[in-house]
C-alpha positions in Angstrom: 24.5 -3.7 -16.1 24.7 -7.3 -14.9 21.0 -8.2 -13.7 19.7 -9.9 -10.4 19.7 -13.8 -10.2 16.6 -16.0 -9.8 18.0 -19.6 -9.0 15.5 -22.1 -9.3 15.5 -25.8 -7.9 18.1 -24.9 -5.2 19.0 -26.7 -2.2 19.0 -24.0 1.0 21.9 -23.4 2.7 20.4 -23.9 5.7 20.0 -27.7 4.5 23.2 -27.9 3.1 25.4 -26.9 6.4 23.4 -29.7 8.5 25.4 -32.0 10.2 24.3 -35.6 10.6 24.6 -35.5 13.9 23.1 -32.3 14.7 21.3 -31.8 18.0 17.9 -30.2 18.0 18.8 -27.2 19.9 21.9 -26.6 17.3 19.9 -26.9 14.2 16.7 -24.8 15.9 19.1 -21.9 16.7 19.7 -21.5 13.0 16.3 -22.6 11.5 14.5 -20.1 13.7 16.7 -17.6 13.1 16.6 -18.0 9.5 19.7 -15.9 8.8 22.7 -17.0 7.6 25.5 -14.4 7.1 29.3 -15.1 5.4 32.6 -13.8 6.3 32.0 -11.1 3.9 30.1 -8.0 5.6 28.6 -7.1 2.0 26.9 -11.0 1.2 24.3 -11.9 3.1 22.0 -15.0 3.2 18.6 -15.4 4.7 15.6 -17.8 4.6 12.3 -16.5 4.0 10.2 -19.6 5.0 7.5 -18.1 6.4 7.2 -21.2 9.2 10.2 -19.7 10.9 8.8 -15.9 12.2 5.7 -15.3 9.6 5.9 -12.2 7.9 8.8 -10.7 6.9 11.0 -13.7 7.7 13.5 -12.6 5.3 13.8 -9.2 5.6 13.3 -9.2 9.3 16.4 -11.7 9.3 18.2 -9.6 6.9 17.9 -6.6 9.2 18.9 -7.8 12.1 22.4 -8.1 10.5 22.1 -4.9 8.9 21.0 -2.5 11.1 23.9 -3.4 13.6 26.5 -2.4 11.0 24.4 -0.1 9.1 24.6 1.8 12.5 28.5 1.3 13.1 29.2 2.5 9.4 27.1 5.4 9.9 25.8 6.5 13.2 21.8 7.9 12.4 21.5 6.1 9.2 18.7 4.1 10.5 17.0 7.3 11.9 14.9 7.5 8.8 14.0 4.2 9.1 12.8 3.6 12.7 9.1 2.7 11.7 10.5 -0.1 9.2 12.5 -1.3 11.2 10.8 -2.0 14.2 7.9 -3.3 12.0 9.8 -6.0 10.6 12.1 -6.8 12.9 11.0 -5.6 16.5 14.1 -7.4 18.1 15.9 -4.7 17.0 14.2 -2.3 19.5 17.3 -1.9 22.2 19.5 -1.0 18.9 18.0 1.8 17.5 15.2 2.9 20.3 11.4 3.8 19.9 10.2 5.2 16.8 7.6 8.2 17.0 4.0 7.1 19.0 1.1 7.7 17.3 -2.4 7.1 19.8 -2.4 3.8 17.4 0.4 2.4 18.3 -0.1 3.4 22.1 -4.0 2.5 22.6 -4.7 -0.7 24.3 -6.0 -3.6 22.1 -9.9 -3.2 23.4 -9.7 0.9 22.8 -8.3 0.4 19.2 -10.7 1.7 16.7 -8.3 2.6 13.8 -6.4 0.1 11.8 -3.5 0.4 9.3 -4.4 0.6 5.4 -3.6 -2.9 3.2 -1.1 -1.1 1.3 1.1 -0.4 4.9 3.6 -3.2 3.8 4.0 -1.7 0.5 5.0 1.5 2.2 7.1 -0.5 4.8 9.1 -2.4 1.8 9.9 1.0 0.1 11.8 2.1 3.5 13.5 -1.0 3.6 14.9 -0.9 0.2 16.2 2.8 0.8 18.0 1.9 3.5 19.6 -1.1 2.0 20.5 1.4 -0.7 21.9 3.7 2.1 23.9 1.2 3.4 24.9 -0.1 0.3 26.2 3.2 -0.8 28.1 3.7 3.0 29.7 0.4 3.6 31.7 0.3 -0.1 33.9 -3.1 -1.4 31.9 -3.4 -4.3 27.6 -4.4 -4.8 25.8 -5.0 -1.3 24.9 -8.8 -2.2 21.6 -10.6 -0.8 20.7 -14.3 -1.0 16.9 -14.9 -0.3 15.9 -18.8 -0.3 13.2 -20.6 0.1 11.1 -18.0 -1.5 8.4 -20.2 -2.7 7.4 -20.4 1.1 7.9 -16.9 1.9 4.9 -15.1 3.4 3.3 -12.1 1.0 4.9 -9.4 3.2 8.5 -10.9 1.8 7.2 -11.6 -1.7 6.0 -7.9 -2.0 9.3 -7.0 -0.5 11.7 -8.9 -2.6 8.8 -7.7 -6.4 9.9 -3.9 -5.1 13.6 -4.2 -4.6 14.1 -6.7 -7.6 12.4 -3.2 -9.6 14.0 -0.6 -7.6 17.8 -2.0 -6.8 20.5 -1.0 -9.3 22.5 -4.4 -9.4 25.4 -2.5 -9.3 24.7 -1.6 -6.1 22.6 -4.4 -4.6 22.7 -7.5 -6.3 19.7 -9.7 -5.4 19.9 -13.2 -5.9 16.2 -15.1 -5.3 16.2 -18.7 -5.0 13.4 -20.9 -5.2 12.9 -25.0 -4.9 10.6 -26.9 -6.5 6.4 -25.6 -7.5 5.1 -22.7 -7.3 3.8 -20.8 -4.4 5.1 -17.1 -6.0 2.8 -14.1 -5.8 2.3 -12.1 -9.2 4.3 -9.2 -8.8 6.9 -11.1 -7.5 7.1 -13.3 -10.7 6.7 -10.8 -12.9 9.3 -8.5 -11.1 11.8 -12.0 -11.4 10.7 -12.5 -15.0 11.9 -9.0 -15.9 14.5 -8.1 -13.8 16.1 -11.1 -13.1 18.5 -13.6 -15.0 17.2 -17.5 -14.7 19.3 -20.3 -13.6 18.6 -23.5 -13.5 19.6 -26.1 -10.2 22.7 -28.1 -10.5 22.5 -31.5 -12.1 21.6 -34.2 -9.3 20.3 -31.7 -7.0 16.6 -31.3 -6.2 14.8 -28.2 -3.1 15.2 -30.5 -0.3 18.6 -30.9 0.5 18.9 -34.8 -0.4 20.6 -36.7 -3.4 17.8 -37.4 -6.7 16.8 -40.6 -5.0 15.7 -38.8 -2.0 17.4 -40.8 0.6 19.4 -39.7 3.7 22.7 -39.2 2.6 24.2 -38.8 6.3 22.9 -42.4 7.4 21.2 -40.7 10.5 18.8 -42.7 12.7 15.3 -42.2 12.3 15.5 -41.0 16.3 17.8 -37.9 14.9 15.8 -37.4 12.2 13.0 -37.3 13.7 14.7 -34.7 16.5 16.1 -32.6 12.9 12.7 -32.2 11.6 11.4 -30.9 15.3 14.2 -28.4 14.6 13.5 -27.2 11.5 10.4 -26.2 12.9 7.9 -27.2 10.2 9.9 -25.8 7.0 11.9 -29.2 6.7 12.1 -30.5 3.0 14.2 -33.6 3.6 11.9 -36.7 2.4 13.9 -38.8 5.1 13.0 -36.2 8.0 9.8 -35.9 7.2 9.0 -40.0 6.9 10.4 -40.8 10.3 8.3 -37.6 11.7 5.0 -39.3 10.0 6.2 -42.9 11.3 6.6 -41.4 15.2 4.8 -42.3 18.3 1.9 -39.1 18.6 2.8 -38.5 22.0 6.7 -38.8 21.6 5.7 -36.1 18.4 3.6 -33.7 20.8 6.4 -34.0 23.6 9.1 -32.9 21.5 7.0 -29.9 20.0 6.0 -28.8 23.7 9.9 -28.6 24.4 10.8 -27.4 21.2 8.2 -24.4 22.0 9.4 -23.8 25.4 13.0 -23.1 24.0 12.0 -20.6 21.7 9.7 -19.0 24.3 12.7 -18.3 26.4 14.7 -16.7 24.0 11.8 -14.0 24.1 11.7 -12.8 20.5 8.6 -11.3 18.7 8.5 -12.5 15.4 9.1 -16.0 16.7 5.9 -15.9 18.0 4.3 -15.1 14.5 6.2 -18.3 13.2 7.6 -21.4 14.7 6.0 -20.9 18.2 2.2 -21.8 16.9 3.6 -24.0 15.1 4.9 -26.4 17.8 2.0 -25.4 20.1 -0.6 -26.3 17.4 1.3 -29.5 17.5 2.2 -30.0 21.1 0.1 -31.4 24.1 -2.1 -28.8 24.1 -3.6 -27.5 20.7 -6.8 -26.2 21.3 -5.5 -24.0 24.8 -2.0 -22.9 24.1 -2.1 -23.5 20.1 -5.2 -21.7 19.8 -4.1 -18.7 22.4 -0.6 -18.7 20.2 -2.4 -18.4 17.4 -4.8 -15.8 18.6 -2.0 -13.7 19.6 -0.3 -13.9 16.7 -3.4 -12.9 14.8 -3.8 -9.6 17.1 -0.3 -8.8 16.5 -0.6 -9.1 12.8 -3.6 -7.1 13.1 -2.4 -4.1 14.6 1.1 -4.0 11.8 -1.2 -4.3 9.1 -0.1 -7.7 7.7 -3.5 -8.7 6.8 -2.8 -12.0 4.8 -1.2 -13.5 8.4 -4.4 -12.7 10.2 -6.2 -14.8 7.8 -4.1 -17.3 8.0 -3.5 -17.1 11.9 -7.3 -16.5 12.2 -8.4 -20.1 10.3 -6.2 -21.9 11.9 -6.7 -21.2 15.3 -10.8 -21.2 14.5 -10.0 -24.8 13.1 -8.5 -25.7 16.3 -11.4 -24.1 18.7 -14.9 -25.8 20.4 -17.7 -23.6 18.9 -19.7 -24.7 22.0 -17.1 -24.7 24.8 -14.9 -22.1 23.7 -17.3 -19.7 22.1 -15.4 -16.3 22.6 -12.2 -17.4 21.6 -13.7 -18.6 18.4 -15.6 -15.8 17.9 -12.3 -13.7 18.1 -10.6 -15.7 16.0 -13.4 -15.7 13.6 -13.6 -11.8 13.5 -10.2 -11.6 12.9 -10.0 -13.3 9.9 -13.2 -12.0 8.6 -11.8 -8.6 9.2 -8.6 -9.1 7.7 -10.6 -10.5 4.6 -12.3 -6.8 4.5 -8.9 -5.0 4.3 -7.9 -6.8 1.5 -11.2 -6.2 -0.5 -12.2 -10.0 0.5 -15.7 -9.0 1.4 -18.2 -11.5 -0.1 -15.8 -14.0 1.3 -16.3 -12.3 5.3 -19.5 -12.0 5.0 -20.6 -16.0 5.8 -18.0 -15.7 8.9 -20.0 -13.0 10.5 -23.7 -14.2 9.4 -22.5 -17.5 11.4 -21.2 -16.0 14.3 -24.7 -14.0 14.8 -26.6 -17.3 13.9 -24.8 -19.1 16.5 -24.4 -16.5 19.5 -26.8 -14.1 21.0 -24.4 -12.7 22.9 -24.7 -9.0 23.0 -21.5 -7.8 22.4 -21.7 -10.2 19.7 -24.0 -9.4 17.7 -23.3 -5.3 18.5 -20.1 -6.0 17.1 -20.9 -7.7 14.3 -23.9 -5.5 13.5 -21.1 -2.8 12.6 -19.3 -5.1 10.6 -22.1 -5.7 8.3 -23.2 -2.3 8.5 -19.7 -1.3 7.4 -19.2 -4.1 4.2 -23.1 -2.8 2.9 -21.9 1.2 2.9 -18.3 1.3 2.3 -16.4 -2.2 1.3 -18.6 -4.4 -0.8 -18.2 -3.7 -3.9 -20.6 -0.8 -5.8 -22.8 -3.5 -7.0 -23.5 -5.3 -3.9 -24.1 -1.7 -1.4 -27.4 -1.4 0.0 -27.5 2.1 2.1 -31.1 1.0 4.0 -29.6 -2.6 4.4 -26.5 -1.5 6.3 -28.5 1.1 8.5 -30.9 -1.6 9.9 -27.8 -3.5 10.8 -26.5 -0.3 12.6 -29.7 0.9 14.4 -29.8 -2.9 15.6 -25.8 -2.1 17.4 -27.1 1.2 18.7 -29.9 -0.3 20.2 -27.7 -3.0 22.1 -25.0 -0.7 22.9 -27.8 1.5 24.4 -28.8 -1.1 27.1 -25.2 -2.1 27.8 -24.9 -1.5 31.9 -22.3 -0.6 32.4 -21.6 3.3 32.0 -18.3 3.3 30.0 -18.9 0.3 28.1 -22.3 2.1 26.8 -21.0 5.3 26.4 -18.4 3.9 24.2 -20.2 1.5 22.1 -23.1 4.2 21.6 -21.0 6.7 20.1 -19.1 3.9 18.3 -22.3 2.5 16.5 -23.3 6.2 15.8 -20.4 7.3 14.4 -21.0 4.3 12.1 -24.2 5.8 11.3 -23.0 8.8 10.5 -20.8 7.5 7.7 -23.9 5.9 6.1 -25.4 9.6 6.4 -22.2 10.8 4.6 -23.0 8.4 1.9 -26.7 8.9 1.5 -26.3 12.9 1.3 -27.6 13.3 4.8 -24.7 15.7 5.7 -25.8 17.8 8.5 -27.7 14.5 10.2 -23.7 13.1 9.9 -22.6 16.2 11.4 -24.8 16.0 14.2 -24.5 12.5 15.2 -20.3 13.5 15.0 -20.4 16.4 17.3 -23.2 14.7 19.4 -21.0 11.7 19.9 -17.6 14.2 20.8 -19.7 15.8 23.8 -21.1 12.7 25.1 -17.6 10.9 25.7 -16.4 14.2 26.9 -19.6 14.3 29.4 -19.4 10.7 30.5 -16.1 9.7 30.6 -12.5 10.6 31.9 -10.3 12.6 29.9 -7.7 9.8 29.8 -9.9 7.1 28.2 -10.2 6.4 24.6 -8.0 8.9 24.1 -7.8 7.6 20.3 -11.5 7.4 19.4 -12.0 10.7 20.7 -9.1 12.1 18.2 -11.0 9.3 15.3 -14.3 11.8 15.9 -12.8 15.1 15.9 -10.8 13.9 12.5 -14.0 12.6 11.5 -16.2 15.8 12.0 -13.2 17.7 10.1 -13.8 15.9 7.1 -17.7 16.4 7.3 -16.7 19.7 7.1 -14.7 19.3 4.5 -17.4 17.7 2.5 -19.9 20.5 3.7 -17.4 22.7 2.5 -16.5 24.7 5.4 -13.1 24.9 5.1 -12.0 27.2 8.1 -14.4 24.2 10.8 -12.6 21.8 8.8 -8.9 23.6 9.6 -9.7 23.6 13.1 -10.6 20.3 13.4 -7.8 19.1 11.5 -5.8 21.0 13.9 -6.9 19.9 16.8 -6.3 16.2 16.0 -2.7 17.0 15.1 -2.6 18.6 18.6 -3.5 15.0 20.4 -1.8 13.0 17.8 1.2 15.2 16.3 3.1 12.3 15.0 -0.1 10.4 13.1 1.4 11.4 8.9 -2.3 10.8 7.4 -3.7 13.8 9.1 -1.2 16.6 8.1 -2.1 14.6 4.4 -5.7 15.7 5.0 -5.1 19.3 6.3 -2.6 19.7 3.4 -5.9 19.4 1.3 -7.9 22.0 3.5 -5.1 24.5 3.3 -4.4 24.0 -0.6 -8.4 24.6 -1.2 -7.8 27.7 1.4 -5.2 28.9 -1.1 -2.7 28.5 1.6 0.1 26.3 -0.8 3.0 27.1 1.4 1.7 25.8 4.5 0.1 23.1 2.9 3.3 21.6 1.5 4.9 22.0 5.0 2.3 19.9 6.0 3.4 17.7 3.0 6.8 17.6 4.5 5.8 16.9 7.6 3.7 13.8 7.0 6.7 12.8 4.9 9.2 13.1 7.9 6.8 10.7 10.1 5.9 7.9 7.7 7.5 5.3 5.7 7.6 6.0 1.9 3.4 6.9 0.7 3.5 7.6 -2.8 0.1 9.7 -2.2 2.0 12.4 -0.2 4.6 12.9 -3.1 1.7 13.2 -5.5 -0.3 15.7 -3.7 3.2 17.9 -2.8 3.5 17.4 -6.4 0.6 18.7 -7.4 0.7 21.9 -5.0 3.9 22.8 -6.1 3.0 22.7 -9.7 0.1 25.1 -9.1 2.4 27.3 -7.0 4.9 27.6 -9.7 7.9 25.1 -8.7 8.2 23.1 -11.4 11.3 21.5 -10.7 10.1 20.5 -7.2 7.1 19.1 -8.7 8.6 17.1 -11.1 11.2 15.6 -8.3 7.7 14.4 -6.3 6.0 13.0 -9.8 8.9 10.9 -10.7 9.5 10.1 -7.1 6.3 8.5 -7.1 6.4 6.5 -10.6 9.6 5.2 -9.1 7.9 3.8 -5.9 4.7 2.5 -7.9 5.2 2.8 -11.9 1.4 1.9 -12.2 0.3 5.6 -10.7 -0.7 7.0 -14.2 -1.9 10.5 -13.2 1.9 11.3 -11.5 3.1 9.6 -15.0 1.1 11.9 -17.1 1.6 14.9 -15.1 5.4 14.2 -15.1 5.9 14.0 -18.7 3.2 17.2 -19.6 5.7 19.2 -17.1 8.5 17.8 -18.9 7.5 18.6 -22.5 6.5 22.5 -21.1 10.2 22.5 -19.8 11.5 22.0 -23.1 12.9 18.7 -22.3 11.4 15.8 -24.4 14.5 13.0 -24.1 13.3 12.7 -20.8 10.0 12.6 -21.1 9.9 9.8 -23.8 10.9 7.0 -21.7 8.2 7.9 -19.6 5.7 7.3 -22.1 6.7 4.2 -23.1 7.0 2.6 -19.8 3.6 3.9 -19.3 2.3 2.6 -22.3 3.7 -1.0 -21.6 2.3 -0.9 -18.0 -1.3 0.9 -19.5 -1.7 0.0 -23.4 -3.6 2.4 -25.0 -4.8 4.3 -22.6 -5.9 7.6 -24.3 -3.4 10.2 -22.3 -0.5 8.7 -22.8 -1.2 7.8 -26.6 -1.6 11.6 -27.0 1.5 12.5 -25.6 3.4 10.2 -28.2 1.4 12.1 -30.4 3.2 15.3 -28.9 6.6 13.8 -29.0 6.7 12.5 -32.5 5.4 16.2 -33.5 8.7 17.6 -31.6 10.5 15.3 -34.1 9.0 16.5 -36.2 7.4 13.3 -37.6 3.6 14.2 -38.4 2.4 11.3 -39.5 3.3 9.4 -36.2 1.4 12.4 -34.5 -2.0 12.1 -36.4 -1.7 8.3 -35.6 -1.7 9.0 -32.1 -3.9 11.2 -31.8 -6.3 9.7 -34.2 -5.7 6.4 -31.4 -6.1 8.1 -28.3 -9.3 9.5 -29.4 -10.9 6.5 -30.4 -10.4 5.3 -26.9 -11.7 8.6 -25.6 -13.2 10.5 -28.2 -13.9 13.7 -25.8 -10.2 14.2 -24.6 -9.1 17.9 -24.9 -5.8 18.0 -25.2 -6.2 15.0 -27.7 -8.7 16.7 -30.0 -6.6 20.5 -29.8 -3.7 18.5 -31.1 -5.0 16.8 -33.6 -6.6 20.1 -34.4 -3.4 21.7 -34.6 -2.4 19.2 -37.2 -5.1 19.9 -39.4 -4.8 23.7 -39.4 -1.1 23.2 -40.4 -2.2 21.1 -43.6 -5.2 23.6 -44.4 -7.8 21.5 -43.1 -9.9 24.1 -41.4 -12.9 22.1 -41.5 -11.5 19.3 -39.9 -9.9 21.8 -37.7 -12.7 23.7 -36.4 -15.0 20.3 -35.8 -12.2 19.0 -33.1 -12.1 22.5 -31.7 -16.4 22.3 -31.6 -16.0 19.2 -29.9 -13.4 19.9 -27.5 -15.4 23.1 -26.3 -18.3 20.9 -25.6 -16.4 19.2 -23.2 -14.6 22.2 -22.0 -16.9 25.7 -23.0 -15.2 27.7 -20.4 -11.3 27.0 -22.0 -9.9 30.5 -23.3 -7.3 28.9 -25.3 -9.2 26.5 -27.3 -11.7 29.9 -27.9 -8.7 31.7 -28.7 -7.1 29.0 -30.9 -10.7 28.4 -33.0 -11.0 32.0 -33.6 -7.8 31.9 -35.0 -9.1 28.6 -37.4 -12.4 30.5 -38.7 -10.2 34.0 -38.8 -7.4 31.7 -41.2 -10.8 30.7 -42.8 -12.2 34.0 -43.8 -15.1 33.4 -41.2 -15.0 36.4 -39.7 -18.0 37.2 -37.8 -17.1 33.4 -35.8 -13.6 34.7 -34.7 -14.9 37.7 -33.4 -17.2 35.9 -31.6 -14.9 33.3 -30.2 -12.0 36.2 -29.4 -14.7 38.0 -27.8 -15.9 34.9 -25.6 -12.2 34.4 -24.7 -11.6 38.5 -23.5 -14.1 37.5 -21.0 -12.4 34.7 -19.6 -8.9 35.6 -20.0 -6.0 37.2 -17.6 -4.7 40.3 -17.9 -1.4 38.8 -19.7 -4.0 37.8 -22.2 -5.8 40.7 -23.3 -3.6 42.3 -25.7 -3.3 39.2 -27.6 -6.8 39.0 -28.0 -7.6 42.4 -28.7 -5.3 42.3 -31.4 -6.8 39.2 -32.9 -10.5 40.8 -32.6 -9.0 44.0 -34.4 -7.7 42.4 -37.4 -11.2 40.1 -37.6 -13.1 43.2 -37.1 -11.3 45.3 -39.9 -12.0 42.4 -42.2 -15.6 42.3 -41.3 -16.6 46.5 -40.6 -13.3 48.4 -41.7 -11.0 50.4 -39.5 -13.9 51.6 -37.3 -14.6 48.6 -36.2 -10.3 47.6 -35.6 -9.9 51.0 -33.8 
C-alpha cells in the first residue's frame, strides 16, 4: 500500500499563487481563509498556520469544503458528526444546523462551572477522521487526497489531528500529504506518526519555505509600498524575507494604520475562527493594543476555554496579560491571568499555574479575587498537583478562606452561589480525606440552599454539577440504588450530556443490571464524539454478559482510536485466544509490545502463542520474562506451571502454583489445577486438600469434576470407602 507523503522544505501554495501585484484585500481573502481547493473535488489543499484562525486552521479549512459536498453526496452524512463539526469549524453552522445542547454549551460564561476534559480534541480528531473516511468511501474517483502546509506553524489541535489520521487513514483511501518548511516546531506524536507512516521527500533544488529564490530576494520586483501591503495580508504567517524587511523598515504608525484596517475587514466578514487567529493579530498590532488587542485576545481566550483547546488559552492568555496595565487595568489582567493559569491546570501544568495565582492574591485584595483564587489553590493541593506535592490541610485552609468571603458577599445570589460553590469544593477534599458522610452533607446541604434562595431558572448547570456530584458520593458510599437516582435525575436536566449515562452505566453494571447499562453505553456513544473510555467499559460489560463477539468489536475499536490503551489490548487478545483464534491475536501482541516493551502481560501472552505453535522453548522464555518483571502475575506463573508439569517438573510446578495462590487464595482453578500436580506426584493427602478447598468455591458445572478428582485421591490415600 503506497504510504502518506511528508514533504519537507516546501514552498506553500499560498506563496506560490501570489501575484506581484496583489492587492491586500485579494491576498487577505485567501490567507485568512487558508484553504485552497483544485479543480478536482477529491484533492484538497489547506494551510494550517495557526496565525490565520488558531486552532484547527487546517482542518477547520478543510471542512468547510467538505461538509458542503460531503452533504450533497450524501444527505445526513454529517449527522454523526455535528459536534466535530461545529467545533472546528463553527461557520459551518447554517449548513448542517445545531448539534445536541448540553447545560455546558447553553450556560452563560459567568454560570459555567464545568469545563471540557484535555483530551476533548483527541475525541474531536477521531470524528473528523471518520467522516473524512465516510466521505472518502461516498464520493469515489479514486483516494480522497489532502495537502496540509505549513505544518510546522500549525497549532497543537491540527498537529494532534494530522498524528491521528496519518495512523488511522488507509492511503488507499485518503492519501495524506504533510508539508513542512524549514525548523522544527512539530509536536511528538505528530513526528513520530510522520516518521512511521509517512514517506520523506526532500524540497526541490533552489527552493527554500518562504516562497523566494535561494538568495532570498523578491523575485516579482514589487515595491517595498506593496510589499509592505502583502505582508499586512498575509496576516502575520508571511515567510517572504523581502515582505517582512520592508514591514520592519515601515513608519509605526503607517504599520498600526494598516493593521487597524486590515482588522476591520475581517471583522465584517463575521467568522468565528477568524477571531481566534488573524483578528488579535492585527489588533495587537493596530492603534489600540492594550484596549481592543487585549479585549481580542481575551475573547479569544474565553472561546478557547469553553471548546477545550487549552494550549490557545495559554497562549491567548500571555499575550493579552503581556499587553495589560496591572495597575490600571487590574480585572482584565486578572482574567487574562486566570485563564492561562487554568488552562495550565488542564493540561497537568500545575507547578507552572501556581506563581500566576500566588501573584494575583499578592497584588489584589479584591474579594472576588482572592475567593476565586482561593478555590484554585484549594483545587491544585487536593486533586491536580501531582501525588507528591498534595497537601489535604493546605488546600482546606485555602477553601475555608473562599467560604468565608463568599459568606459576606451582599448580594443574595452572588452569595448563595459562591457559598455552595466553595463548599462543594470542600466537599471533594472530604472525599479525599475519607470524610464521606461530611462530603455528603455539605452536597445535599448545598442542593437545598440554591433551591431555597434562588430561582428555578438560575444556574441551572451547577445545580445538575451537585446532584451528579452527590450521585457519585453515593457511589463511593456504596449506595448504589441513591446513586441510580441521582444519576437519573441529572440525565433528566441534561439528557444530552454523554459522560453521565458513562457513570450510570457503572451504577447499573455494579446493580447487575448489564443490559441497561450498555444501553446507556450506546447512548453516551450516540451524543459524543469518538471516547475510547465508553468502548472499553461497553467492552467490558458485554464480556461479563457473555457477548464475546460484541466485546471484542469495542476492544479493538478502542486500540484503533488509542493503540497505547493496554488493558483493551490485553483483554482483546485473552478473548481472542479463548475463541480459538490466535492469527489474530498475534499481531496484537506485538504492536503492544513495540508500543509497551516488556511489560509483563503482554510477554505472557507470547508465552501463550508460541505454546499454540507448539514451540516450548519460546513459551518458557516468556514466561520466565514476564515474571521477572512481575514476579506475582497469575496467569504468568499458571503457565509457566503448566510447562513444568508437562516435562515432570512437579516441584517446580507446585512452587508457581504456591505462589500464584498467595496472590490469588480464593482461585478454584489454580486449587483445582495444583491438586492435580501433587495428585500426578503421589501427594495425596495435598490434592485432597486442594480439590476439597476448590468444591467450596466452585459452580455447580464444576462439581462433578472435582468430586471425581477427590475420589481417585482418596482411593489412593483410604481405599474405596473413602472414593465412594
Amino acid at each position: 500500500m503506497t504510504a502518506h507523503e511528508w514533504r519537507t522544505g516546501t514552498t506553500p501554495a499560498a506563496e506560490q499563487q501570489r501575484e506581484p501585484a496583489e492587492s491586500a484585500g485579494a491576498a487577505g481573502a485567501a490567507g485568512a481563509n487558508g484553504a485552497t481547493g483544485s479543480a478536482d473535488r477529491a484533492a484538497f489543499v489547506v494551510d494550517c498556520h495557526r496565525g490565520l484562525r488558531g486552532p484547527y486552521t487546517g482542518l477547520g479549512s478543510l471542512l468547510r469544503e467538505v461538509v458542503p459536498l460531503a452533504i450533497k453526496a450524501q444527505p445526513g452524512i454529517t449527522d454523526r458528526h455535528v459536534t466535530e463539526i461545529l467545533s472546528v469549524a463553527p461557520e459551518l453552522r447554517p449548513a448542517i444546523g445545531v448539534g445536541p445542547e448540553t447545560l455546558t454549551s447553553l450556560a452563560a460564561p459567568e454560570e459555567r462551572t464545568r469545563i471540557y476534559p484535555a483530551n476533548r480534541t483527541r475525541r474531536l480528531a477521531h470524528g473528523a477522521v471518520e467522516l473524512l473516511a465516510e466521505y472518502a468511501a461516498v464520493a469515489g474517483g479514486g483516494p480522497l487526497r489532502l495537502v496540509f502546509e505549513r505544518v510546522e506553524h500549525a497549532d497543537y489541535t491540527d498537529q494532534e489531528f494530522l498524528a491521528i489520521l496519518l495512523r488511522r487513514a488507509r492511503p488507499d483511501r485518503i492519501r495524506v500529504t504533510v508539508a513542512t518548511g524549514g525548523g522544527g516546531g512539530l509536536v511528538d506524536e505528530l513526528a513520530a506518526a510522520l516518521g512511521r507512516y509517512a514517506r520523506r521527500t526532500p524540497p526541490a533544488a533552489g527552493t527554500d519555505a518562504g516562497g523566494t529564490d535561494a538568495a532570498g530576494t523578491d523575485a516579482g520586483g514589487r515595491t517595498q509600498e506593496e510589499l509592505l501591503h502583502a505582508f499586512v495580508a498575509a496576516d502575520g504567517t508571511s515567510q517572504d524575507p523581502a515582505e517582512t524587511a520592508a514591514y520592519e523598515q515601515a513608519d509605526p504608525a503607517l504599520r498600526a494604520t494598516l493593521h487597524d484596517r486590515r482588522a476591520a475587514e475581517l471583522l465584517a466578514r463575521d467568522e468565528l475562527t477568524l477571531g481566534l487567529g488573524a483578528i488579535p493579530y492585527h489588533l495587537e498590532r493596530g492603534s489600540d493594543p492594550a484596549g481592543a488587542g487585549a479585549d481580542a485576545l481575551y475573547e479569544a481566550a474565553r472561546h478557547c476555554g469553553a471548546m477545550g483547546f487549552y494550549h490557545s488559552v495559554i497562549d491567548f492568555g500571555t499575550r493579552g496579560r503581556d499587553l495589560t496595565d496591572p495597575e490600571t487595568q487590574m480585572e482584565r489582567f486578572w482574567h487574562l491571568s486566570t485563564r492561562a493559569s487554568s488552562a495550565m491546570v488542564v493540561l497537568g501544568q500545575t507547578v507552572e499555574a501556581e506563581p500566576t495565582y500566588i501573584d494575583l492574591r499578592a497584588r489584589y485584595d479584591l474579594p472576588e479575587l482572592q475567593l476565586s483564587t482561593g478555590y484554585a489553590l484549594a483545587m491544585l493541593y487536593t486533586r491536580f498537583h501531582p501525588a507528591e506535592l498534595r497537601d489535604h490541610h493546605l488546600a482546606r485552609a485555602y477553601i475555608n478562606n473562599s467560604i468565608a468571603i463568599a459568606s459576606l458577599l451582599t448580594d443574595p445570589e452572588q452569595r448563595a452561589f459562591h457559598s455552595v460553590f466553595q463548599k462543594n469544593g470542600l466537599a471533594l477534599i472530604e472525599m479525599r480525606t475519607g470524610r464521606i458522610e461530611r462530603a455528603l452533607r455539605l452536597v445535599s446541604d448545598g442542593i437545598a440552599y440554591l433551591d431555597r434562595e434562588l430561582p428555578g431558572e438560575k444556574h441551572r448547570l451547577h445545580r445538575s454539577v451537585l446532584v451528579h456530584n452527590r450521585g457519585k458520593v453515593y457511589l463511593a458510599m456504596g449506595r448504589l440504588e441513591e446513586a441510580l437516582a441521582d444519576l437519573s435525575k441529572v440525565i433528566e436536566l441534561d439528557p444530552n450530556y454523554a459522560d453521565y449515562y458513562f457513570d450510570r452505566a457503572d451504577v447499573r453494571r455494579r446493580l447487575g443490571d448489564l443490559a441497561g447499562a450498555v444501553a446507556d453505553c450506546d447512548t453516551a456513544i450516540s451524543l459524543s464524539p469518538p471516547f475510547y473510555e465508553l468502548h472499553y467499559n461497553r467492552g467490558d460489560i458485554k464480556a461479563e454478559a457473555g457477548d464475546v463477539e460484541g466485546a471484542l468489536a469495542d476492544f479493538g475499536y478502542v486500540v484503533e482510536l488509542e493503540p497505547d490503551q493496554l488493558d483493551a489490548r490485553v483483554n482483546l487478545v485473552g478473548l481472542l485466544m479463548e475463541g480459538g483464534d490466535p492469527a489474530a491475536a498475534e499481531p496484537h501482541v506485538e504492536e503492544g509490545l513495540v508500543l509497551h516493551p516488556g511489560d509483563p502481560r503482554l510477554l505472557h501472552l507470547r508465552g501463550e502463542l508460541a505454546l499454540e505453535r507448539g514451540d516450548m522453548g519460546a513459551a518458557r522464555q516468556d514466561f520466565d520474562a514476564a515474571l521477572r518483571a512481575d514476579p506475582g502475575l497469575v496467569p504468568a506463573l499458571a503457565s509457566r506451571a503448566a510447562l513444568a508439569h508437562e516435562a515432570g517438573d512437579h516441584g517446580a510446578a507446585l512452587a508457581d502454583l504456591t505462589a500464584a495462590l498467595e496472590a490469588d487464595p480464593d482461585n478454584g482453578d489454580l486449587l483445582y489445577n495444583r491438586g492435580y500436580v501433587h495428585e500426578a506426584a503421589g501427594r495425596w493427602a495435598e490434592a485432597v486438600e486442594d480439590y476439597t478447598r476448590a468444591l467450596e468455591l466452585a459452580g455447580d458445572d464444576d462439581r462433578d469434576e472435582l468430586l471425581n478428582r477427590r475420589a481417585v485421591a482418596r482411593s489412593a490415600l483410604m481405599g474405596t470407602a473413602g472414593a465412594q
